[in-house]
Every structure is written in C-alpha cells, then in structure tokens.
N, C-alpha and C positions, 0 to 999 in steps of 0.2 A: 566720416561717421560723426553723427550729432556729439556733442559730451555724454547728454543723457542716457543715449544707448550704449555709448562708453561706459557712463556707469554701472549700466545695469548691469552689462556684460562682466566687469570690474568686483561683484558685487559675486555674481555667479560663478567665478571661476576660483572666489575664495571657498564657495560652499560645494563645488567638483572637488579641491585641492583637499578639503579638511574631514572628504569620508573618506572612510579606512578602503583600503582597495591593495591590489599585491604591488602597489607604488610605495606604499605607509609603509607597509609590513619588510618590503626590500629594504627600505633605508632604513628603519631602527636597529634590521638585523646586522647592514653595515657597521651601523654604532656604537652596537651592541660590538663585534667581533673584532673591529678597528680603531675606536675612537670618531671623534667628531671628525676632524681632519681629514684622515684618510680615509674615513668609509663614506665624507661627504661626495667623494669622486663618482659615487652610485648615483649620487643624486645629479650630477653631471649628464650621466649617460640615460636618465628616465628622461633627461628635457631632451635629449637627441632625439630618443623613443615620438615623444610628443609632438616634434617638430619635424618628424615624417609621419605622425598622422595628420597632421594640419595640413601638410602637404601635400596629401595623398587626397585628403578633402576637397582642397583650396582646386585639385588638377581633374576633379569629378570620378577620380578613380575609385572615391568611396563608394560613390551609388552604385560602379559596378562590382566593386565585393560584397555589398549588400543584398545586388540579386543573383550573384554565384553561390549556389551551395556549396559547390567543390571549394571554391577558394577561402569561403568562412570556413567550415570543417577544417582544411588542412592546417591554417595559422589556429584555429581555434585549439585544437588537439597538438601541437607546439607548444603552444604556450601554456595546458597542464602539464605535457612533460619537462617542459621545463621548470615550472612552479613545484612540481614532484621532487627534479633534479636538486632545485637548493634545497626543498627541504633535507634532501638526503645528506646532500653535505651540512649543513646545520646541525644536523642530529649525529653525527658524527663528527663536528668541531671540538676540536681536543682543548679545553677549560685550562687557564695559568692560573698557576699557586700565588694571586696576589698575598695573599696575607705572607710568605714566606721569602718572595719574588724568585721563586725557584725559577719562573719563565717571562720571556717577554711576550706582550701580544702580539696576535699574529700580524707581521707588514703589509701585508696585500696589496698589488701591485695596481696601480691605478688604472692603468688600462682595460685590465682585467673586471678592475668595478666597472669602469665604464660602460664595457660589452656587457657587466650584467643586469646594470641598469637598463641600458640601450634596446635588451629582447626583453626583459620585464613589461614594458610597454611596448615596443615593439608587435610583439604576439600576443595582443588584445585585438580581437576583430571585436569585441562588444564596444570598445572605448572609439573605435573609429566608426561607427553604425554610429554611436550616439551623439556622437561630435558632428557627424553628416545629417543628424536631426535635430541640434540646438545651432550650429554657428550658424548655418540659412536666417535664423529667425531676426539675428542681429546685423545682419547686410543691408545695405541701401540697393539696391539693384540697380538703381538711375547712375551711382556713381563706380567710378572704376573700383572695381572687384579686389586688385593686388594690393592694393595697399591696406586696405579695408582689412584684408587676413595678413599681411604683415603686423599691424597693430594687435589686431585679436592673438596671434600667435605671440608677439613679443609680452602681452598682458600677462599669457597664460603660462607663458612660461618663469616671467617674476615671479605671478605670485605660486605656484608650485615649487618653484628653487626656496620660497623663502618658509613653507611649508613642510617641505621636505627638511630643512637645514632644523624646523623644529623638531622633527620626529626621530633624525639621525643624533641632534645634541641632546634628548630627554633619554634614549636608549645608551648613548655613552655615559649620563650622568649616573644610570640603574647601573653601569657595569664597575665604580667606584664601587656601591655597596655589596656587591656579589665579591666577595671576600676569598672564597674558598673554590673551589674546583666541583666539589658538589653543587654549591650553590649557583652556579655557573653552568654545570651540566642541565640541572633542571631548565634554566633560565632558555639555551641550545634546545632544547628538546621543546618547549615550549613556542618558541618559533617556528621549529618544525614542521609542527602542529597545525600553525596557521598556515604557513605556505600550502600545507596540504589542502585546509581549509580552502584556500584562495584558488588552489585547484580545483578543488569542487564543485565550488560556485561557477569558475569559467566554463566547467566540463556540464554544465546544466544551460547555461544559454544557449539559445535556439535562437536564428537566423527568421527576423519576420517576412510576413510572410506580405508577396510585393505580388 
C-alpha cells in the first residue's frame, strides 16, 4: 500500500471512529458505570467486534450478507435487541451515594464488558455493508490482498482503541461531578435513551438494493 493511500485511509478512519455511533455511546456508558479502567475492557471487545467485520470483509463474506435479506434482517434485528437490552439495564442501573460513599461503584467483570462490547459491533450488518463499500476503494489489487487488510485492519483498530479510550475517560470524568444518586440516576436514564436511540436508527436501515 502506497503511504499516500495509507494516509488517506489513516485520515478516514479517524473521521469513522469520531461519529457517535452505539461504539461511542457503549463506551461512555462503561465510564460512565465503571471508571476509565474497567469500563475501558468494553472498548476491548468493540475492536474484537471490528476485527470480525474486517474479517468477514477481507474473506468476501460481506458481499454475501449484503445480498442476503435473510442474513441482514436477522443480525440486523439482534443488534436492536440488544441495543434495547443495555438500555434496559442502564435505566435500571442502581446510582452510588458518592457524596456520602454509602456505596462502591459497580466492579464489572471484564469479560463480561468484553462480550458486550464484542455484539455492540458485532450485530451491526450496516457497519459491515459499509466497510464492504469503502476498504475496496483503498486496495491495490495488483498487490497481495492479506496484508493490504492486515494494515487497514491494524490502523483501524489504533485509532478507535484510542477513540474510544477518549469517550470512556470524558464519561468517567462526568461521573466525578454527579455527586448524588439522583444526579446519577438522570445521568442512567439518559443513556438509556440513547441506546434506545441507537436502536432505532439500526431498526431503520435497509439492506441496498443489489
């Protein structure tokens, strides 16, 4: 791969990485719930997520989920219910008496972020359709293929780890000033909200038409 097209590619995976999408929204709510630390293990498992769509790209399997309705439809509709499901627990996340330290925050088991970063991207058929329509465009096709998507895939996953580590440390830093249990509950239900949001948008995409 020239540098050039490195770059641009370099250039474009900062401005994928930096709109809001239920990648953002997963990891603040880690940060929010966890701390940096421990809720960064989400952002762990969204680059897993990422690096089986790449994969799944890189092996041509995209273009056939592309032209399967069935197989878009059933990860499509996955992944609002899953987007549904954290909101539910989010809105239902029991808030700590910082100001009083009646409680500690909650530990959350890393693994567990993992897998929930891991089906956050995972159960996007939009994010793999569109990755099947922009990394083509930065391939050499004279030169060997594998390596070509190992770099693109290693790029893309820096700079989203480093993306993400923003979204999860700005959501931990909001959870210093949320003081009270109220102020903490609003904060929960507000997330909520979004994941729901982020369901909705997923439950509106439509499979083009091939």
């Amino acid at each position: 791969m020239a540098l050039e097209t490195w770059l641009a590619f370099f250039v474009a995976c900062w401005v994928i990485s930096l709109s809001p999408g239920a990648g953002a929204v997963a990891s603040m709510s880690a940060g929010l719930q966890y701390g940096f630390w421990r809720g960064y293990w989400n952002a762990l498992g969204l680059q897993l997520g990422l690096a089986l769509q790449i994969a799944i790209v890189a092996a041509g399997v995209g273009a056939i989920l592309a032209a399967s309705a069935l197989a878009f439809s059933l990860i499509k509709w996955f992944g609002v219910a899953y987007l549904v499901y954290l909101a539910y627990r989010q809105w239902i996340a029991l808030p700590s008496d910082l100001a009083t330290g009646a409680a500690e925050r909650p530990s959350g088991r890393p693994l567990t972020l993992v897998l929930r970063g891991f089906l956050v991207n995972a159960s996007n058929p939009k994010a793999i359709v569109f990755m099947l329509a922009v990394l083509p465009q930065f391939i050499a096709p004279q030169q060997p293929l594998l390596p070509q998507y190992l770099l693109m895939g290693a790029t893309m996953i820096v700079v989203d780890l480093i993306v993400m580590a923003g979204y999860t440390g700005l959501a931990s830093r909001v959870l210093r000033v949320l003081r009270t249990p109220r102020q903490q509950r609003l904060m929960n239900r507000s997330f909520a909200a979004l994941f729901v949001a982020a369901a909705g948008l997923l439950a509106t995409v439509k499979r083009a038409a091939v």
